[in-house]
Structures are given as C-alpha cells and as structure tokens.
N, C-alpha and C positions, 0 to 999 in steps of 0.2 A: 763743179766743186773743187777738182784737182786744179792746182795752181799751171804745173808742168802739162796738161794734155792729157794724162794718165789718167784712165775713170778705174777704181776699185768698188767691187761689191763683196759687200757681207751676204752669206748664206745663211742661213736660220735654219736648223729642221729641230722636231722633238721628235728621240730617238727613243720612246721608254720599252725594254725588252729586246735590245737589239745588241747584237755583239759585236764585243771591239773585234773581231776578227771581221766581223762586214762590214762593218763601217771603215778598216783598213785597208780594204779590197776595193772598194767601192773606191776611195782616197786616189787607191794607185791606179784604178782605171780613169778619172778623173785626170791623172799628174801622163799618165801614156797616153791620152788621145791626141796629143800634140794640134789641141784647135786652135789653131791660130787668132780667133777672134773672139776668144775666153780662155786667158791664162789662169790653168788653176796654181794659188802658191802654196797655201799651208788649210789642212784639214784640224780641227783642234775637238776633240772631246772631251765634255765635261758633262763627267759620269754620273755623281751627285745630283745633279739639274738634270737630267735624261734630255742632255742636250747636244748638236753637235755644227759648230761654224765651221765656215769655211770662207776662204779671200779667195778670188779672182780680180784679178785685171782683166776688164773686157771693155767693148769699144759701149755695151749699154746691158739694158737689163736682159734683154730679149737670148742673146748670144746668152748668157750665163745661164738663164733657163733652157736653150736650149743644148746645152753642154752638160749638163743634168740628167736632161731628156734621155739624151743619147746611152748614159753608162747607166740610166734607171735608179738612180740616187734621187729619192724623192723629197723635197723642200719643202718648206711653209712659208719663206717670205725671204725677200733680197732688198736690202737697202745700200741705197751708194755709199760710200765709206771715205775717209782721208786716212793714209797708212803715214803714219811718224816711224822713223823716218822712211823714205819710200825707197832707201836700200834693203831694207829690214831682212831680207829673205836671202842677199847677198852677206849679210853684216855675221849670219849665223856663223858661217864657214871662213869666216876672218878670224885670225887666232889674235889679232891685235884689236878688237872689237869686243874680249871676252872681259869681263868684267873683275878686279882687282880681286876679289874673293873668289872665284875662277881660276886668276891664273897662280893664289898662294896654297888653294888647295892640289892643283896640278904640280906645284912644284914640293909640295910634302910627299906625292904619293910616290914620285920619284928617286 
C-alpha cells in the first residue's frame, strides 16, 4: 500500500468505561517498548465515540498485534493505513510546519 516501503497500521479498540488515565499509560507503555518491529507513533482518544486509534509503523499486522500483546492494551481490529504526509509525526515539532493561525495566535499571546 505504502509507496515508500513504509507499512502503517490503524489500531481500533472500543474503550466504553475506560479512563484517559489508562488509556495514557497504556500509550506511554506502547511509545517505551522501543520494539523495533512495531513503531508506535500517535495514540488518539475519542471520547464521545468510546473510542481509541492508534498508528504504528510495522513491518505487518502480526508485529503490531503482538506489540499490543506485550503492554496488554487490548484491540478489536488493525487495518493497513497510508499516513499523508508520512512526516506527520516529525511535522508536529517543526515550528515552521505550524499553521498561519498558529503562529498569529503565538505571536498575540507574546
């Protein structure tokens, strides 16, 4: 699917009754396992939908479930994904990346 080599997956789970404080724990145990063969990038909660994504880069599905596995973070489904753009996760922490209305409300608060 990746043009580049790069395989991404989406994580799926329905979290209904679960706290942002586990599901942010869970996150950071996921971002410290440092598995080389399932990059975790970004955890995203959305509360409303009692729902909670997650990106990896891994080499396939297997690895991402078992990266999972491992920190006890339990899933419902993983499908390959394309990330636009596939800096996305680097693009965050670029201050010339941030967006016009961004950097005029940074420069009023100054």
């Amino acid at each position: 699917m990746a043009t580049s080599g790069r395989r991404f997956f989406l994580v799926e789970r329905y979290v209904p009754s679960i706290s942002t404080s586990s599901i942010e724990s869970a996150a950071r145990r996921l971002a410290e396992s440092n598995d080389p063969s399932a990059h975790h990038l970004v955890t995203v909660l959305v509360a409303e939908e009692e729902t909670c994504l997650s990106v990896f880069e891994a080499a396939d599905v297997r690895a991402v479930e078992a990266a999972n596995e491992r920190v006890q973070f339990q899933l419902d489904r993983i499908v390959e994904v394309e990330v636009f753009p596939e800096t996305a996760p680097a693009a965050a922490s670029d201050p010339s990346a941030r967006s016009a209305d961004e950097r005029g409300k940074e420069q009023r608060e100054q």
